[in-house]
C-alpha positions as CSV (number, residue, x, y, z in Angstrom):
1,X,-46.3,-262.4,6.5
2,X,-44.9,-261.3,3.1
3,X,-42.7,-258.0,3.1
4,X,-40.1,-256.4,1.8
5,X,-37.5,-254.4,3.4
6,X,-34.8,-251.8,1.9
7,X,-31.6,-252.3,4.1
8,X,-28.8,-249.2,3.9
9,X,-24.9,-249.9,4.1
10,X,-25.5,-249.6,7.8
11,X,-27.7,-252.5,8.3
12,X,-30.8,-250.0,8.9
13,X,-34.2,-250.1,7.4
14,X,-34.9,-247.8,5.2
15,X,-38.2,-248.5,3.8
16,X,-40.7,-251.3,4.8
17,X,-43.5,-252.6,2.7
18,X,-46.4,-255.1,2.9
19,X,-49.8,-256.0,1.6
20,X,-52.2,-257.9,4.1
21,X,-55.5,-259.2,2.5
22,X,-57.8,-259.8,5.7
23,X,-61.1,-262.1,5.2
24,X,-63.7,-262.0,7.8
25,X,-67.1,-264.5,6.3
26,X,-66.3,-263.7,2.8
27,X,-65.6,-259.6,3.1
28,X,-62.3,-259.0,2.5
29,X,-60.3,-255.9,3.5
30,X,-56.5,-255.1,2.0
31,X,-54.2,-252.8,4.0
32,X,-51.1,-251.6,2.1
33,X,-48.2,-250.4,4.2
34,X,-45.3,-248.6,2.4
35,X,-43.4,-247.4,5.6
36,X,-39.5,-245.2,5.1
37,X,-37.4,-244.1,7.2
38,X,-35.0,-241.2,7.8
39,X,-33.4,-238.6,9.7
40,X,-31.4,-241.5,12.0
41,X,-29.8,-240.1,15.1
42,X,-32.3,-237.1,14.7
43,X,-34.1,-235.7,18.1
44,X,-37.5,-236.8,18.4
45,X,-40.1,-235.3,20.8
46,X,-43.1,-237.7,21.7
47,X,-46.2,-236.4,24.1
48,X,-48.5,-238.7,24.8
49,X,-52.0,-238.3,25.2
50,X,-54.0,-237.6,27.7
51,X,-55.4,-241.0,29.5
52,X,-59.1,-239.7,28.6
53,X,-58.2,-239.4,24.8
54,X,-57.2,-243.3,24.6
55,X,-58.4,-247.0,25.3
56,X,-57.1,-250.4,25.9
57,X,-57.7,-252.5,22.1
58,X,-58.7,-255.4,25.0
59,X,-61.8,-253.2,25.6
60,X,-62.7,-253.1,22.0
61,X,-62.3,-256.6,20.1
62,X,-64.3,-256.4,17.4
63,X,-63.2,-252.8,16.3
64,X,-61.5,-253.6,13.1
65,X,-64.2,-256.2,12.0
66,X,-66.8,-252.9,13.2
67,X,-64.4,-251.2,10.7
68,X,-64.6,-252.5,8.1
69,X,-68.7,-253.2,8.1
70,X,-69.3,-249.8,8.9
71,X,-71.1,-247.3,5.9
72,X,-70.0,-243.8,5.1
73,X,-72.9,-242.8,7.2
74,X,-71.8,-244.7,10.2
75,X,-68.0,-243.9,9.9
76,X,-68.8,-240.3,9.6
């Protein structure tokens, strides 16, 4: 997958890009990800959420074909 990476004098990334063109039967969906990164060595507080507030991606396998039919009416 075609990327590009921004590497700092300490061998970190420091900003990650990529553009991902996904056809599924002729519609084609494009997902730009322009990712950077700072604050190294900073404290980080993570909660995750409640068990009722998340599901497995194995219980829904067609969700990002579902996605990217759905209509503004549908998403909504």
């Amino acid at each position: 997958m075609p990327s590009e990476e921004w590497i700092d004098h300490d061998g970190r990334v420091r900003r990650f890009t990529l553009t991902l063109e996904i056809d599924d039967s002729g519609d084609t969906a494009t997902v730009a990800v322009d990712m950077r990164f700072t604050n190294f060595d900073a404290p980080v507080g993570v909660v995750a959420p409640p068990a009722s507030d998340t599901v497995s991606l194995a219980k829904v396998p067609t969700l990002f074909k579902d996605l990217g039919g759905a209509t503004a009416s549908q998403a909504g």
